[in-house]
C-alpha positions in Angstrom: 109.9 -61.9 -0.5 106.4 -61.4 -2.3 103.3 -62.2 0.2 101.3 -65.2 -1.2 97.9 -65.3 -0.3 96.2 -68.6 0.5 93.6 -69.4 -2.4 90.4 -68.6 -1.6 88.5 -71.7 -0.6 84.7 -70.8 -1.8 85.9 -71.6 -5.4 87.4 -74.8 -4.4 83.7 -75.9 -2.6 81.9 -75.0 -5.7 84.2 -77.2 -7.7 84.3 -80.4 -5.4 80.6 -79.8 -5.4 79.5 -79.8 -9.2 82.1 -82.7 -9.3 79.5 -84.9 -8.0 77.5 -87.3 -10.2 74.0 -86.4 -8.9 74.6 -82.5 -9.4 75.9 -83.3 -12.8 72.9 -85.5 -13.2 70.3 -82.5 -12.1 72.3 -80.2 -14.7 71.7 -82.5 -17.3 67.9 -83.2 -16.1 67.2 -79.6 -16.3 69.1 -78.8 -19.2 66.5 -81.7 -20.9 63.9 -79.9 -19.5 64.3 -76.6 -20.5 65.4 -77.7 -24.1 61.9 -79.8 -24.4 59.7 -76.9 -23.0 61.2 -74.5 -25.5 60.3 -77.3 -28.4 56.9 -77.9 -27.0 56.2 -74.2 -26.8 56.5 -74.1 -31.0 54.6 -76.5 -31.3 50.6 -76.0 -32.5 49.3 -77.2 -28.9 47.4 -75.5 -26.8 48.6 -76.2 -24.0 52.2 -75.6 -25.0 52.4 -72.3 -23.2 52.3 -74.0 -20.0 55.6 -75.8 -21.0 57.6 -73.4 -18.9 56.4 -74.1 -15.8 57.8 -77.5 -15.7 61.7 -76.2 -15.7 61.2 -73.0 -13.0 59.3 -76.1 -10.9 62.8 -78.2 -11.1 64.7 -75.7 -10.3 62.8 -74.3 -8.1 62.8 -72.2 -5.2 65.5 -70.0 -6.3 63.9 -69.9 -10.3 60.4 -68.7 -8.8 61.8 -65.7 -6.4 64.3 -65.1 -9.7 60.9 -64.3 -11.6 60.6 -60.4 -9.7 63.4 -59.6 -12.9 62.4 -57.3 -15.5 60.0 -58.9 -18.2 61.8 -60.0 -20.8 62.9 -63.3 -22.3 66.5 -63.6 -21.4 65.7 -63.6 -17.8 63.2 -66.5 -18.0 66.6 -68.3 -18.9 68.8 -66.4 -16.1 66.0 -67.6 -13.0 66.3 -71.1 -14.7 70.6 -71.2 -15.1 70.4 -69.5 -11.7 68.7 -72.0 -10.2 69.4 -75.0 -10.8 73.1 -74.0 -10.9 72.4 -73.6 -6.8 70.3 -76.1 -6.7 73.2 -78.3 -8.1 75.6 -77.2 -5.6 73.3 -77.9 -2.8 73.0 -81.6 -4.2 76.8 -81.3 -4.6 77.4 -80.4 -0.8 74.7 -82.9 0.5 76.3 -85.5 -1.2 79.8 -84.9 0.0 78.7 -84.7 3.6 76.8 -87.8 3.1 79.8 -89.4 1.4 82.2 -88.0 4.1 79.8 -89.8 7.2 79.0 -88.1 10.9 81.9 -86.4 12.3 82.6 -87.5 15.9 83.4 -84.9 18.4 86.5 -85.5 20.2 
């Protein structure tokens, strides 16, 4: 008989966790963020450079430390996906806990 190995639970947190309406909610917030600061940044304004500081603020802290990567475009966009992806899973968690109430010790 072939040995079955139980599936992994980490996947299985991530997914209840990006289930939850607020975490989808921050996805989509920063998603709009990051689209609008790359439109503003084409613009003619001057102060259109300082567009892309609003989405590494909201997905901040994880986006800021992400920033020691090598210069170059692309990785403005990895620190950004990066961190509100955890960022998203934290609200996930947070809300299930909250959802699930204070556990009682027995």
């Amino acid at each position: 008989m072939p040995e079955t190995t139980p599936p992994h639970p980490f996947p299985r947190a991530v997914r209840d966790a990006l289930r939850s309406v607020f975490a989808r909610v921050y996805l989509a917030a920063c998603a709009i963020l990051l689209i609008w600061a790359l439109v503003v940044s084409r613009a003619d304004n001057p102060d259109a450079s300082f567009a892309g500081v609003v989405p590494l603020l909201a997905t901040a802290p994880l986006s800021l430390i992400l920033l020691v990567l090598p210069d170059h475009a692309v990785m403005l966009y990895v620190a950004i996906g990066t961190g509100a992806l955890v960022n998203a899973l934290l609200i996930g968690w947070c809300a299930r806990a909250l959802r699930r109430g204070p556990r009682h010790p027995r």
